[in-house]
C-alpha positions in Angstrom: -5.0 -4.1 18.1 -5.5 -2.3 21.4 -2.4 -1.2 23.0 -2.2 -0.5 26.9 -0.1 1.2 29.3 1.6 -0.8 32.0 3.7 1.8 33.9 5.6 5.1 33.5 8.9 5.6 35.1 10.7 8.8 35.8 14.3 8.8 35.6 16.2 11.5 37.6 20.0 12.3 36.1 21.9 14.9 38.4 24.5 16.7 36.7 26.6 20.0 37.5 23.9 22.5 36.9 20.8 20.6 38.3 18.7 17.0 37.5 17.7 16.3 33.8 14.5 14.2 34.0 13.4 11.0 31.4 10.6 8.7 31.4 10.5 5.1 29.9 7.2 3.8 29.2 5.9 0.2 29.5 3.3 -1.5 27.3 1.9 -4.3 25.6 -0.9 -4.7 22.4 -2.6 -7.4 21.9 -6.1 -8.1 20.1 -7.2 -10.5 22.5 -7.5 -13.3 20.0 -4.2 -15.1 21.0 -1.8 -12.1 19.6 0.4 -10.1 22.2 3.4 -7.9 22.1 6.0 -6.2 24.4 7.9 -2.4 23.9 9.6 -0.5 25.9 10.0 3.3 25.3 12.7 5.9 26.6 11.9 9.6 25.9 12.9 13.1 27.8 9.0 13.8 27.5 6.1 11.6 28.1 4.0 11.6 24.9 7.5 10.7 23.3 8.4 7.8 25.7 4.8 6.1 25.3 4.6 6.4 21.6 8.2 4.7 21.1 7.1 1.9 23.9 3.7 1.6 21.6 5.7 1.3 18.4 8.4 -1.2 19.8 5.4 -3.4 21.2 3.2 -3.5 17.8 6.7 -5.1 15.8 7.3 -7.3 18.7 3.8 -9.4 18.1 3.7 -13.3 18.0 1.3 -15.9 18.7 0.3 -17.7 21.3 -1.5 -21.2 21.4 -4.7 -21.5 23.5 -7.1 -24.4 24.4 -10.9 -23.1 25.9 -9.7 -19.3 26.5 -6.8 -20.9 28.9 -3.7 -22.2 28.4 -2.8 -25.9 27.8 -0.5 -26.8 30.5 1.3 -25.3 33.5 4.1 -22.3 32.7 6.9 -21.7 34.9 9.2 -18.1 33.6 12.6 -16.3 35.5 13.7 -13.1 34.4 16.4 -11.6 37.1 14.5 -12.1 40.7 10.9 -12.6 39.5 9.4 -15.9 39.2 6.1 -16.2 37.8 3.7 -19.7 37.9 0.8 -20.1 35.4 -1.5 -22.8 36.2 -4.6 -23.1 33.5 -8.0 -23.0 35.5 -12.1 -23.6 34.4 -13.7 -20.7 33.2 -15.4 -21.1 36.5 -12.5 -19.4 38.2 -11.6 -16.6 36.2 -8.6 -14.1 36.3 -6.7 -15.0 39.8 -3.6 -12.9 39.2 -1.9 -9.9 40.3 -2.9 -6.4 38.4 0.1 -6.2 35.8 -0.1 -10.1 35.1 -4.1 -9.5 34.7 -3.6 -6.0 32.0 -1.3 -9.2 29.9 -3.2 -12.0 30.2 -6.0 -9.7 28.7 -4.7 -8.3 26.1 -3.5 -11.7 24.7 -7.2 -13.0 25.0 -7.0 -15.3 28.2 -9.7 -15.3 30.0 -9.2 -18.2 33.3 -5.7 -18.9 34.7 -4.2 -19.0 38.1 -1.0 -17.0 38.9 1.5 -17.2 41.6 4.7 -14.8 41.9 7.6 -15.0 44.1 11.0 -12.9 44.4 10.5 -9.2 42.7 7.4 -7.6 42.1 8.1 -5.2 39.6 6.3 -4.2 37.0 8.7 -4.3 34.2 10.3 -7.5 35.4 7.0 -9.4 35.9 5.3 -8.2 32.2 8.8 -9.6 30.6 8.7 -12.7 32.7 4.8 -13.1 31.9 5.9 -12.4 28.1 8.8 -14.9 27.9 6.0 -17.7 29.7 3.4 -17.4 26.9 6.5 -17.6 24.3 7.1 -21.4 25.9 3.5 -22.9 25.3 3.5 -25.7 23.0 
């Protein structure tokens, strides 16, 4: 399993005697041989934040079902604004997607699809959206 690190956020808290900074971590593993995971991590130092995000993301892995390194039929997914479109494609085409959709779609071991977003596009919200699409293939 290879994990990767979608995005680190810093999270100011201002209190009384000056700011008290966090992170929360982002990432996904995945073998790229149709398994994938999700975790997000919360720590007041880095190291700390990505190891809990890498932990939560190894126990989250399920499988998803895949026909000539694409997927089967078109995916629509909504999670708050983001909406995310997944057509399959020919291994002519490739990976036509944006970067965070792409560092997903790799990890899970697709290799040709065609991506459209609309509404938000953050990082978080579009890796949960692209998560909860590859849990509705059939």
């Amino acid at each position: 399993m290879k994990d990767r690190l979608i995005k680190i956020h810093r999270v100011t808290k201002v209190v009384k005697g000056g700011r008290i900074f966090s992170y929360t971590s982002t990432s996904i593993c995945g073998d790229k041989k149709n398994q994938i995971g999700f975790g997000r991590g919360k720590s007041r130092e880095i190291i700390e934040s990505i190891k809990k995000s890498y932990l939560k993301a190894r126990n989250n892995i399920f499988k998803i079902n895949l026909k000539n390194e694409t997927i089967p039929h078109f995916l629509f997914s909504k999670h708050s604004a983001t909406k995310i479109y997944l057509y399959p494609a020919s291994k002519i085409i490739g990976l036509i997607s944006n970067f965070v959709i792409k560092q997903v779609l790799i990890s899970s071991g697709i290799k040709s699809i065609f991506s459209k977003v609309h509404g938000s596009t953050n990082s978080v919200n579009m890796t949960i959206c692209v998560i909860k699409a590859l849990t509705f293939l059939k």
